[in-house]
C-alpha positions as CSV (number, residue, x, y, z in Angstrom):
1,X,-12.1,-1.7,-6.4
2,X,-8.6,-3.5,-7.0
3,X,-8.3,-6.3,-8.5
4,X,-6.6,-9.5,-8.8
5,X,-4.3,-11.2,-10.6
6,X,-5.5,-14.9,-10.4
7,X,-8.8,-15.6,-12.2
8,X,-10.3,-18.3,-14.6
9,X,-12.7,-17.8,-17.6
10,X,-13.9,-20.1,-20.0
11,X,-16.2,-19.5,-23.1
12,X,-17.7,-22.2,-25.9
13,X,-20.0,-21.3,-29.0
14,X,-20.8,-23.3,-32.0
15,X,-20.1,-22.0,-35.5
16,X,-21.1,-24.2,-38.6
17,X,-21.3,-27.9,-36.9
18,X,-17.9,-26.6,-35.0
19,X,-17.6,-25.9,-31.8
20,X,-14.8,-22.8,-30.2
21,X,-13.6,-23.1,-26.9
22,X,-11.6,-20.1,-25.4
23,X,-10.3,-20.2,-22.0
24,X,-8.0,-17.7,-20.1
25,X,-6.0,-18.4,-16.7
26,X,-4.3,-15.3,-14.9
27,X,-1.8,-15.5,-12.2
28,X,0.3,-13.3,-10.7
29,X,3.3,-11.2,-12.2
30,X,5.1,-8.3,-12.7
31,X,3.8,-7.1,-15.9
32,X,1.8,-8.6,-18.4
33,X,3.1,-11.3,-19.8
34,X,0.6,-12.9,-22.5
35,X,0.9,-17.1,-23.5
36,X,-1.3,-18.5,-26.3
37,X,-2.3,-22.1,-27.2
38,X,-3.7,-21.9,-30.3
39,X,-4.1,-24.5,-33.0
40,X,-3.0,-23.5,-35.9
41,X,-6.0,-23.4,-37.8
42,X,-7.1,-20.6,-35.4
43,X,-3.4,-18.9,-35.3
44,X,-4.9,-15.7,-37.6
45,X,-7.1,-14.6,-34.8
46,X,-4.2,-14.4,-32.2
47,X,-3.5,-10.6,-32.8
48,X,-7.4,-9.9,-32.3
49,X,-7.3,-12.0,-28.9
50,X,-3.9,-10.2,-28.2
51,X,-5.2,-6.4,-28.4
52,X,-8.9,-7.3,-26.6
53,X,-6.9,-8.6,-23.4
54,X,-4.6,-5.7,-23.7
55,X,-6.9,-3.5,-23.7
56,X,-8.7,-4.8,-20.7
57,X,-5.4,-6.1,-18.3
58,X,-2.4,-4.1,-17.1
59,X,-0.7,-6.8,-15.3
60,X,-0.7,-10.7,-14.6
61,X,0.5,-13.7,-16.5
62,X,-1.9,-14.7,-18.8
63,X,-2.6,-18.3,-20.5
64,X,-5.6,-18.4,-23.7
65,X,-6.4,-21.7,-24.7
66,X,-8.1,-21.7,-27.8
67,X,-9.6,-24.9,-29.2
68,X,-11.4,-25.9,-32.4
69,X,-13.7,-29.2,-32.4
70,X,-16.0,-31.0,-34.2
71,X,-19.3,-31.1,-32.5
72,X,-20.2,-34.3,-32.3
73,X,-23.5,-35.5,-34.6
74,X,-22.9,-32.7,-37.1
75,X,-23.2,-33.3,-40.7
76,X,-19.6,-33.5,-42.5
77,X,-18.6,-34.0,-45.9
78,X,-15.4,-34.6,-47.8
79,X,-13.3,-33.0,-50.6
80,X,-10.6,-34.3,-52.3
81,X,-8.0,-32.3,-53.2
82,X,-7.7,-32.9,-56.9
83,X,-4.6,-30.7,-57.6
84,X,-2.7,-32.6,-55.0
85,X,-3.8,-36.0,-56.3
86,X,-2.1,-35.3,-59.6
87,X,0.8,-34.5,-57.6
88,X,0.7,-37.6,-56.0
89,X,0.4,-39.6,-59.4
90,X,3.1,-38.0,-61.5
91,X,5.6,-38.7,-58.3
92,X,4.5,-42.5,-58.3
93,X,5.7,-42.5,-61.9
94,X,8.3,-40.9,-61.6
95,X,9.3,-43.4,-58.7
96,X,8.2,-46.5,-60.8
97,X,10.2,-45.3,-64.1
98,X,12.9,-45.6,-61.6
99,X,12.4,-48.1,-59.6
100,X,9.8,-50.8,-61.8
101,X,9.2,-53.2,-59.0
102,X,7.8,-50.9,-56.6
103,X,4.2,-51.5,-55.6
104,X,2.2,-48.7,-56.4
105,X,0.3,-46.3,-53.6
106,X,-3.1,-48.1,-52.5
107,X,-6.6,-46.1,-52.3
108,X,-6.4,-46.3,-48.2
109,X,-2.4,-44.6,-48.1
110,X,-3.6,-42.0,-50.7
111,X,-6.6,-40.9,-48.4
112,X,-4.0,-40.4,-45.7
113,X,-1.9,-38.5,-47.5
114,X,-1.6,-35.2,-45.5
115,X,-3.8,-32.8,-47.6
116,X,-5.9,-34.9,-49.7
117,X,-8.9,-35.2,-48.0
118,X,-10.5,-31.3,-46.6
119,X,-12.9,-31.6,-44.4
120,X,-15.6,-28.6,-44.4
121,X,-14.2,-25.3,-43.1
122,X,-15.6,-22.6,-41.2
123,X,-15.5,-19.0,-42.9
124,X,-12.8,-17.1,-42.2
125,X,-14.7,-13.9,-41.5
126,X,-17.7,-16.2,-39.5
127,X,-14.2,-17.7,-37.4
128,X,-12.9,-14.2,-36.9
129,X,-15.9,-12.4,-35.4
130,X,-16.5,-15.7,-33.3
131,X,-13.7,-16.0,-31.5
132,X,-13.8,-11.9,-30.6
133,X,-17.3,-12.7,-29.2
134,X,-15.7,-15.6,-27.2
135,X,-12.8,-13.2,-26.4
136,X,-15.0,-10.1,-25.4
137,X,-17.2,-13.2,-23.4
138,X,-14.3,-14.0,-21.6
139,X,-12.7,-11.3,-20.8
140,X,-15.7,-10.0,-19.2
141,X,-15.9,-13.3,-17.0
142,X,-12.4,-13.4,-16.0
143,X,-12.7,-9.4,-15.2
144,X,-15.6,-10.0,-12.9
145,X,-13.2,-13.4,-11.3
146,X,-10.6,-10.9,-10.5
147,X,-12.4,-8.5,-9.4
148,X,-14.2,-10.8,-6.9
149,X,-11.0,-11.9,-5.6
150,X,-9.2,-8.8,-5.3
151,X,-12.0,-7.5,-3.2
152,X,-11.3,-10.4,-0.8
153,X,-7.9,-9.5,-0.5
154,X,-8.6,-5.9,0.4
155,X,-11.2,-7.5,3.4
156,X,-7.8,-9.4,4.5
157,X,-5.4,-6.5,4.2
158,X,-8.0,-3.9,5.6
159,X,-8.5,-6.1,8.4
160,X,-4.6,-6.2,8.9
161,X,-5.0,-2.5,8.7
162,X,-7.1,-1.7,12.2
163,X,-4.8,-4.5,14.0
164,X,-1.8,-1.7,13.0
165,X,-4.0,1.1,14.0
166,X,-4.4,-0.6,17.6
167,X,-0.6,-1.3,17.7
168,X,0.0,2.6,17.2
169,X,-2.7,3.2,19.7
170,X,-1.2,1.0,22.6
171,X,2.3,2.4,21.5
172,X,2.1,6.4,21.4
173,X,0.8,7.2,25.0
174,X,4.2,5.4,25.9
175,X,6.1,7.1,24.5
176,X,6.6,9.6,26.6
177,X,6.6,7.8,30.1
178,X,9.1,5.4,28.7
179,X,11.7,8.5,27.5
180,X,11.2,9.9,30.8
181,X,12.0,6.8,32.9
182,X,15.4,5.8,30.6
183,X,16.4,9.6,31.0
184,X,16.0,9.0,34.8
185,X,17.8,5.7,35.1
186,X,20.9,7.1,32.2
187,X,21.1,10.3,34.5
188,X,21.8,8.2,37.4
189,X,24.3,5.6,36.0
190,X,26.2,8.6,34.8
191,X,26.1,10.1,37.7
192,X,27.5,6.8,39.6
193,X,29.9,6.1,36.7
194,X,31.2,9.5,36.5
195,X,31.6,11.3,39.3
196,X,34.0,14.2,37.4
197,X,30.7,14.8,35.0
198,X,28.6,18.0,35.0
199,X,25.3,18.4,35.1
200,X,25.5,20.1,31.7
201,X,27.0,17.2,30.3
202,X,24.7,14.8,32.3
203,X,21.8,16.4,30.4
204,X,23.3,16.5,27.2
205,X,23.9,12.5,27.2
206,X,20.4,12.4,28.4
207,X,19.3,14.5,25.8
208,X,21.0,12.6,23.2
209,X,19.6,9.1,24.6
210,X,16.2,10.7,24.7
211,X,16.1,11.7,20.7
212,X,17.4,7.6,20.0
213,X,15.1,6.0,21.9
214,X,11.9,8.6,20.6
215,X,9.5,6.5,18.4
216,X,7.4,9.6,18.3
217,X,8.4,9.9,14.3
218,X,7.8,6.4,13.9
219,X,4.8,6.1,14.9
220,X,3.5,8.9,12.8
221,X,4.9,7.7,9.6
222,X,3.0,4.8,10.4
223,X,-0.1,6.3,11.0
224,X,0.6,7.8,7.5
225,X,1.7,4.6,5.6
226,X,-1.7,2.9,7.1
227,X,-3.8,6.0,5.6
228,X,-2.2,6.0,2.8
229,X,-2.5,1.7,1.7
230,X,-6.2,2.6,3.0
231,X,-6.6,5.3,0.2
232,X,-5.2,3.1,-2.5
233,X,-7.5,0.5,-1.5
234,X,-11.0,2.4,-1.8
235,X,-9.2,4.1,-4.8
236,X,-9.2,1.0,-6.3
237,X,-7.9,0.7,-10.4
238,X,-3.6,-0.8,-11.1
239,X,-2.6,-0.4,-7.5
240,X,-0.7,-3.2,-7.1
241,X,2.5,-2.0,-7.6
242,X,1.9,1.3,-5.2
243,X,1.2,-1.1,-2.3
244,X,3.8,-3.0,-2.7
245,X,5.7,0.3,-2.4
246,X,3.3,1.3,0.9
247,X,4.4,-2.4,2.5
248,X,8.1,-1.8,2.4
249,X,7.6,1.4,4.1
250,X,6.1,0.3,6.7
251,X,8.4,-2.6,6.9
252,X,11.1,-0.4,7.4
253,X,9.3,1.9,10.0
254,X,8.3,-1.2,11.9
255,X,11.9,-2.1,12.0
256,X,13.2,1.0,13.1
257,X,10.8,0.6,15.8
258,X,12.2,-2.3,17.0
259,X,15.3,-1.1,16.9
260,X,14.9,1.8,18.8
261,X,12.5,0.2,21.3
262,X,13.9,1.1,25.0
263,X,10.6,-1.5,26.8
264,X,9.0,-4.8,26.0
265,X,5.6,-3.9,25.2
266,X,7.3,-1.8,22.5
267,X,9.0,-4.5,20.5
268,X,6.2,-6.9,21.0
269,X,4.1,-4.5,19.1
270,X,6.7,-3.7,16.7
271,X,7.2,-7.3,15.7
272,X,3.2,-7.4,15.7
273,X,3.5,-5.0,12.8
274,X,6.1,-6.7,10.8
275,X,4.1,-10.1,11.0
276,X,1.1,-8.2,10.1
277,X,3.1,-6.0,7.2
278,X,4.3,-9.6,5.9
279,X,1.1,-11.3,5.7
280,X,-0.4,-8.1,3.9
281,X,2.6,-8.0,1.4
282,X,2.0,-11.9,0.3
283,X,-1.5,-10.4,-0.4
284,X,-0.4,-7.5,-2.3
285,X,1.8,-9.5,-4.2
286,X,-1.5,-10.8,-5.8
287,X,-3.2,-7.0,-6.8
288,X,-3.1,-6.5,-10.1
């Protein structure tokens, strides 16, 4: 099964009255390119987050959004920092030896003095294994996202797939007729157009035209190419980057189709294949 790059997952659990919300977004990229919002109370458990997505992704960009809250109604208490509270009293004395007339700090500005007040805090090792369940948890979600919308792009392409196969069936059996008739109508133009001409060298021009306007090649490279994407597809795993490979060879047959095409029906089917090749390229441009 391939597999997307664009997925969602979202994860919350409660630890200690506080509640950890993990989310991951994936779009798609090149390579894996990993973006983290973490507060930076939680900024410890980034390498643990950064290996379990590693370990599970090989390509997309990737956005974790991890949150730490207090659940609302849970019991809190307070701690002041006694250490920085004699801090804050031998600078106020300092200030006022200096400067006499200063008003001293009040109870309300020394409470929201950055550091004073701690607030209960989760365990470190409690916090750790949490937010690897909540990784794990989402991981496995956003897994199962991508993989649900990578099998809907291989339905799309697939179906792209047997309109190309009907293209190169409708094309080949004309192959032949349509040499033949240009080798007739080129054999008499030269013939009108150069009277002094051999037949030797009639047939060699003819022969010549023949091999340019031949699609025969073409056509079974596409055949080949369409095998080939079909393969990948049921092969599933990182195949993104070996379709895009398969969609500009067949790009490039399709166009040498078109330029070779000697009838109508011809280059309408050829430029059938290169919409078709185009809309399964945006697609693969989306396979992990």
């Amino acid at each position: 099964m391939v597999h997307s790059m664009t997925g969602f997952a979202v994860q919350s659990r409660d630890v200690a009255g506080t509640q950890i919300s993990f989310e991951l977004r994936s779009v798609n990229s090149r390579f894996l390119d990993l973006f983290f919002r973490v507060g930076e109370d939680l900024r410890t458990t980034e390498p643990v987050i950064r290996e379990l997505i590693t370990a599970r992704l090989k390509r997309g960009k990737v956005e974790c959004r991890l949150n730490l809250q207090q659940r609302s109604g849970a019991e809190r208490s307070l701690a002041v920092n006694a250490e920085l509270l004699d801090q804050l009293a031998g600078a106020q004395q300092s200030v006022r030896e200096r400067f006499p007339e200063a008003g001293g700090l009040s109870v309300g500005e020394i409470l929201r003095w950055p550091g004073v007040l701690a607030e209960d805090a989760v365990d470190s090792d409690a916090l750790q294994a949490a937010v690897a369940e909540l990784a794990r948890a989402a991981l496995d979600e956003l897994v199962a996202s991508r993989a649900r919308e990578g099998e809907k792009l291989a339905v799309m392409i697939r179906e792209r797939l047997v309109r190309m196969r009907e293209l190169v069936a409708l094309v080949e059996p004309r192959v032949p007729q349509i040499v033949a008739e240009h080798q007739e109508r080129l054999a008499a133009r030269l013939r009108d157009a150069a009277a002094s001409l051999d037949e030797d060298r009639i047939r060699q021009e003819v022969a010549m035209f023949a091999q340019r306007v031949d699609v025969a090649e073409e056509l079974n490279r596409l055949v080949a190419h369409i095998e080939e994407v079909d393969r990948v597809l049921a092969k599933g795993g990182t195949a993104g980057k070996r379709l895009d490979f398969l969609m500009q060879e067949l790009n490039r047959e399709a166009n040498t189709l078109a330029s070779k095409s000697a009838a109508s029906d011809v280059s309408g089917a050829a430029m059938e294949m290169k919409v078709l090749i185009e809309q399964m390229r945006e697609q693969v441009q989306n396979i992990e």
